[in-house]
SEDO-681758 format. One record per residue (C-alpha): x, y, z; residue number from 1. Coordinates in pm, 1 decimal. Layout:
<sites>
X_Y_Z_NUM
...
</sites>
This chain:
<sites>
6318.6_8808.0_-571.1_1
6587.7_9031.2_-776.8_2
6797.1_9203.0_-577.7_3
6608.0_9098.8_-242.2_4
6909.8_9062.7_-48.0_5
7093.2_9419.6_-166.7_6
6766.8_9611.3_-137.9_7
6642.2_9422.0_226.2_8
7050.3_9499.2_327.3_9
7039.0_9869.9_238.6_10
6687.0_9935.0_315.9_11
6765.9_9793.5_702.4_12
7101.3_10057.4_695.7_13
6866.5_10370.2_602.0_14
6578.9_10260.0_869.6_15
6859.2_10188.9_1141.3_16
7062.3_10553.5_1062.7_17
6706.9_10729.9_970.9_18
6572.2_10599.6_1337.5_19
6902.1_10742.3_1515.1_20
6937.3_11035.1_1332.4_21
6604.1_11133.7_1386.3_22
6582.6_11063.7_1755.5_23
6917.1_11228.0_1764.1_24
6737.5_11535.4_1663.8_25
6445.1_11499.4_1867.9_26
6583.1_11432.8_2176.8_27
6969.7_11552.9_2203.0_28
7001.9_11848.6_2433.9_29
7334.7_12086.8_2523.5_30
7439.2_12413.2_2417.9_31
7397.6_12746.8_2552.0_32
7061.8_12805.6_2503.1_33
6896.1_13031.2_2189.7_34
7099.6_13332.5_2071.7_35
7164.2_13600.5_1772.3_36
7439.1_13622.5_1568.0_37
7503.6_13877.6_1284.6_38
7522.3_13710.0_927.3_39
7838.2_13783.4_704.8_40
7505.8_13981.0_522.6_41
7462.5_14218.4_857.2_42
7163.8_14035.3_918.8_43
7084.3_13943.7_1289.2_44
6908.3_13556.3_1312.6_45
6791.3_13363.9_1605.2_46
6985.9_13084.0_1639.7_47
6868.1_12755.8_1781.9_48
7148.9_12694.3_1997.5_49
7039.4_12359.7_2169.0_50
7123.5_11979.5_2068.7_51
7202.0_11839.0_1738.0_52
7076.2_12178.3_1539.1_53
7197.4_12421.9_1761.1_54
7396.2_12597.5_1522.7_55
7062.0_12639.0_1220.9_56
6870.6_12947.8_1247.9_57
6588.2_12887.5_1495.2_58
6262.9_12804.8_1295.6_59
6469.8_12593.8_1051.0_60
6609.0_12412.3_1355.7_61
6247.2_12377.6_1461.8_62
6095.4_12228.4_1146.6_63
6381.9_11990.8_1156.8_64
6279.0_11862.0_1445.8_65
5921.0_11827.0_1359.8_66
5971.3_11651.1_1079.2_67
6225.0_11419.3_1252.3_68
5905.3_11293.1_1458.9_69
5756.7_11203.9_1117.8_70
6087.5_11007.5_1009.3_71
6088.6_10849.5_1380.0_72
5746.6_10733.5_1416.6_73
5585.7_10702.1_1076.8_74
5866.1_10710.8_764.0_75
6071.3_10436.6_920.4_76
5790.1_10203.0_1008.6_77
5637.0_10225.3_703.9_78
5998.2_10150.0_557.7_79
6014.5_9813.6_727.9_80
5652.1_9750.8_689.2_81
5680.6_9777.3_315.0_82
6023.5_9565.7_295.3_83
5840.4_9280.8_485.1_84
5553.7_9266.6_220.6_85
5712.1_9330.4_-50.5_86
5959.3_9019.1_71.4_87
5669.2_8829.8_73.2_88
5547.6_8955.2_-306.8_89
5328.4_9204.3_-266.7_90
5264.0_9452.0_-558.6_91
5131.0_9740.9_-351.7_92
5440.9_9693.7_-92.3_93
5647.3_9742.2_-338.1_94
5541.2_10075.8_-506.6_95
5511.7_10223.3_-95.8_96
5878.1_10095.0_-81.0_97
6025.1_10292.6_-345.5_98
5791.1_10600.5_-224.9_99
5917.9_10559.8_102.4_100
6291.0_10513.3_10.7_101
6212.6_10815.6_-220.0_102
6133.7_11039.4_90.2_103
6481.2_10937.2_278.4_104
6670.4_10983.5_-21.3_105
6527.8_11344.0_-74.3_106
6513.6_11424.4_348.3_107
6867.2_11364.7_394.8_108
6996.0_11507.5_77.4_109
6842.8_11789.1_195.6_110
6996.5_11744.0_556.9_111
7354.6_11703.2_401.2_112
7392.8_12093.6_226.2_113
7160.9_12258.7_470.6_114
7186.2_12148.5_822.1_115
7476.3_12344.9_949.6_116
7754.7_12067.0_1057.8_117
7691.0_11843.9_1314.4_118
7774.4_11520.3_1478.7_119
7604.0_11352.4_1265.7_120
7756.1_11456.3_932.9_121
7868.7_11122.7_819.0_122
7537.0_10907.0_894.6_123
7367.7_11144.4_633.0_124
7610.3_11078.6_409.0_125
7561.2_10685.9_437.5_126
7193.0_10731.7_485.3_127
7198.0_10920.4_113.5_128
7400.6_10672.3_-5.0_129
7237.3_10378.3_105.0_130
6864.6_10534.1_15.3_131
6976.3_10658.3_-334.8_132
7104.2_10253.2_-422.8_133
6802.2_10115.0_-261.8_134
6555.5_10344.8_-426.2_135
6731.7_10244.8_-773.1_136
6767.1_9913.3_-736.9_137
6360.7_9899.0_-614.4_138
6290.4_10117.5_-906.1_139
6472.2_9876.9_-1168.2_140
6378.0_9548.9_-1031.1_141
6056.7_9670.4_-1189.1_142
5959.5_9555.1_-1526.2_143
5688.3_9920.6_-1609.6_144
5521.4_9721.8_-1904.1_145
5400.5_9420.9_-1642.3_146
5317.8_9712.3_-1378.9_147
5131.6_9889.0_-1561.1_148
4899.4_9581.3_-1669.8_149
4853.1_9533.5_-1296.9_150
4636.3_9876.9_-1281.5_151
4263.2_9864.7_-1371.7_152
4197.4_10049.5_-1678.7_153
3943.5_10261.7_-1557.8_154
4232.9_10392.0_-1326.1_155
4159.1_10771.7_-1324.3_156
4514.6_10888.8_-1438.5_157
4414.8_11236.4_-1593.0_158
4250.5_11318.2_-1215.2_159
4591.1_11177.3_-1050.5_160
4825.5_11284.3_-1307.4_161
4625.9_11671.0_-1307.8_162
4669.9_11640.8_-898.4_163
5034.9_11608.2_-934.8_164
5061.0_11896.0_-1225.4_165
4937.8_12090.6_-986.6_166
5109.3_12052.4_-707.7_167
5413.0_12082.0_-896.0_168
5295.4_12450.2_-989.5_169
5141.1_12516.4_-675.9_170
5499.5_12442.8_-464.9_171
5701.7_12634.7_-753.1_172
5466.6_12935.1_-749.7_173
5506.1_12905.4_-366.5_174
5893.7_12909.6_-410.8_175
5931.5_13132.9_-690.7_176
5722.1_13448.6_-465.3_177
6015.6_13333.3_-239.9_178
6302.2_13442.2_-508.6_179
6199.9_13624.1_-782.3_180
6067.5_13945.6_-574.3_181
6438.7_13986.6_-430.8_182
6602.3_13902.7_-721.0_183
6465.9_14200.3_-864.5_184
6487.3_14384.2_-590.6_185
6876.6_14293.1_-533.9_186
6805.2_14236.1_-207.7_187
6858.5_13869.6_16.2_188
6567.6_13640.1_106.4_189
6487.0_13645.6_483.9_190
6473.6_13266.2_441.2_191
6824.3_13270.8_368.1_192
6924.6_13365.4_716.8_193
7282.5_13280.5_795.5_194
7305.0_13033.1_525.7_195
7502.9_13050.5_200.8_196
7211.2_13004.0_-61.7_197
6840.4_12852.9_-75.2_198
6884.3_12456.2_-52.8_199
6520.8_12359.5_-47.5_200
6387.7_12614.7_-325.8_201
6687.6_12550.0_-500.3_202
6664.3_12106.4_-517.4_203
6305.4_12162.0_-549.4_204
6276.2_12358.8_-885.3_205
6549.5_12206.9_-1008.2_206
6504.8_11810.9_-956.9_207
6199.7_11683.0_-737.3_208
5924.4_11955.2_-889.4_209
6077.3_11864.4_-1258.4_210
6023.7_11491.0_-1166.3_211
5667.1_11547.1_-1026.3_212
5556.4_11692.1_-1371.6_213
5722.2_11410.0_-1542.7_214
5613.8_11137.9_-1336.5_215
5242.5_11294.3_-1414.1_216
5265.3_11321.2_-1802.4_217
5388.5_11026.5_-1831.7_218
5095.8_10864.1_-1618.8_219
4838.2_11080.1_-1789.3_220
4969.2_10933.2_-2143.5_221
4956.5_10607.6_-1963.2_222
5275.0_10532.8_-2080.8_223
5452.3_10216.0_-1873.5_224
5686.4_10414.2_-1694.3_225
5458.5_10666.8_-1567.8_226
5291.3_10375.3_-1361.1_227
5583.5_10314.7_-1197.3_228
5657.0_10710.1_-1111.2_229
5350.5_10836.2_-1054.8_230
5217.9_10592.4_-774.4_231
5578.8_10589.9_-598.9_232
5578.5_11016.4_-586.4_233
5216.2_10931.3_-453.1_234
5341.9_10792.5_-170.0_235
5646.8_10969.2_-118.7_236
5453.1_11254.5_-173.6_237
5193.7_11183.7_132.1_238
5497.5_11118.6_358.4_239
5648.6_11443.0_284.3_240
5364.2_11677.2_316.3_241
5248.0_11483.9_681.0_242
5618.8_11632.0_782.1_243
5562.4_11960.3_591.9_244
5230.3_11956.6_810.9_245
5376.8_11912.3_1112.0_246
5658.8_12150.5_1062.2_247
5386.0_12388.1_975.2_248
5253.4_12315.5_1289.1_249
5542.0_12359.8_1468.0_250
5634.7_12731.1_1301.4_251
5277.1_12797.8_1406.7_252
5328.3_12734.6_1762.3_253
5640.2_12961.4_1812.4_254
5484.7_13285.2_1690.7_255
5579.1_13255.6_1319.6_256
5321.9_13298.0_1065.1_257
5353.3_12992.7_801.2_258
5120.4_13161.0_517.1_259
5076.3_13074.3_246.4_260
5205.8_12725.7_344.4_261
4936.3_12651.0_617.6_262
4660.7_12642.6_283.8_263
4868.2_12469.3_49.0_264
5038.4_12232.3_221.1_265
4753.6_12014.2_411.1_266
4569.3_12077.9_144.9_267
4796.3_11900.0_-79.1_268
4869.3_11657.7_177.3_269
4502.5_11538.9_249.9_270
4457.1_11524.6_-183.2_271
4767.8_11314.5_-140.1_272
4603.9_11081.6_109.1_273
4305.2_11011.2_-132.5_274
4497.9_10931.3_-470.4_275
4735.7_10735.2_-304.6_276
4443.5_10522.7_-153.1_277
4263.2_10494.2_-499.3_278
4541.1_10449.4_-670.3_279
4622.0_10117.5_-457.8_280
4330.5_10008.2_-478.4_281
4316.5_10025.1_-855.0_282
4552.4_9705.3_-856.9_283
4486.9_9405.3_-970.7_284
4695.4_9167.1_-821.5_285
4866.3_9181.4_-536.7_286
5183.0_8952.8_-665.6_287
5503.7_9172.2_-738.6_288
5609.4_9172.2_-1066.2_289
5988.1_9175.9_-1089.5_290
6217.7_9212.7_-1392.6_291
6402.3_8861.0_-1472.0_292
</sites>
């Protein structure tokens, strides 16, 4: 297998580092307990003040750690889980190990420029590293024109590909009634807290909502590629929204109120579940198809 010993090798580094860094979160304690503290903006934020986030706001701090028991219990499992099948040749194992390498890459990219600095500064680096060279060299190992034969033709990719356009404009709706309003306005996002600018809007606009569209025009042209993309954002795609769940969830039980994200999110997440399923089950053969 092409690259089996590089991808297995960096695969094992990002389960290893995502598995510490996630319990770190979960379960590190110390600090002085939850305060305020006035924002170079005059604003006055909660902050967490216990264990590995104690210096984020705290309902950021919160999320963090409720999607940390996502990472811990069912992102890194199904990271190994996929690297053992798709050592062994399986097609399907394959296309979950790219999604699932996806959702690393994008979680700690996103844990590098927001979470205020920690301890654990340098394992995100080396868990973005590590997850950005595994994801490629999954994604390239790949030939698209043999992976796309591997799909039954009666594959319903304008349904899939039509899910994924509109979650892509769902999300960026949700994000854009985040920024536009006080960009007219001249005023500062709440969300911004004590922060320097909006990470998460900000990544998501520019780079994974972009890829999202893609990934679904190019599937609903059926174009080789797009079988490649589209069932890989799939699954990355159920992985993230179980965590967005449960940090929904967890804003929900301290008070805040998570609207409009309580509707969108599990809704997206459950649509998720089913075209991921269908889509798997629209192979053909289980055998991995690898470029030579």
């Amino acid at each position: 297998m092409i690259y089996k010993k590089s991808i297995s090798g960096l695969t094992f580094i990002v389960a290893v580092l995502g598995a510490t860094a996630a319990a770190a979160g979960i379960f590190s304690t110390g600090g002085p307990g939850e305060f305020q503290l006035t924002s170079v903006r005059g604003d006055v934020i909660d902050i967490y003040g216990k264990g590995l986030y104690r210096h984020m706001s705290a309902d950021v701090a919160i999320q963090g750690i409720a999607q940390d028991w996502i990472t811990l219990f069912l992102a890194v499992p199904l990271l190994l889980a996929s690297l053992f099948f798709a050592g062994k040749g399986s097609f399907r194992a394959r296309l979950m190990l790219s999604g699932t390498l996806l959702y690393f890459f994008i979680t700690y990219l996103l844990y590098l420029v927001m979470a205020m600095y920690n301890p654990f500064f340098l394992g995100y680096v080396v868990l973005l590293c590590a997850s950005f060279f595994a994801l490629a060299l999954s994604i390239i190992s790949l030939n698209a024109e043999d992976v796309a034969a591997q799909f039954q033709r009666d594959l319903p990719v304008n349904l899939i590909g039509g899910f994924l356009l509109f979650t892509a404009a769902a999300v960026a709706s949700m994000w854009l009634s985040v920024v536009v309003p006080h960009l007219s306005s001249g005023t500062i996002p709440p969300e911004a807290a004590h922060y320097t600018t909006l990470p998460v809007q900000g990544l998501d606009l520019a780079l994974f909502l972009p890829l999202c569209f893609v990934s679904a025009i190019l599937f609903m042209r059926r174009k080789p590629f797009g079988y490649v993309c589209a069932p890989v954002y799939l699954f990355f795609l159920l992985i993230l929204m179980t965590a967005l769940t449960a940090k929904i969830i967890g804003m929900a039980l301290t008070g805040s109120d998570p609207f409009p994200a309580i509707i969108i999110i599990p809704a997206i997440n459950a649509a998720a579940a089913v075209f991921t399923v269908l889509t798997l089950k629209k192979c053909q053969a289980p055998s991995v198809v690898l470029k030579q």
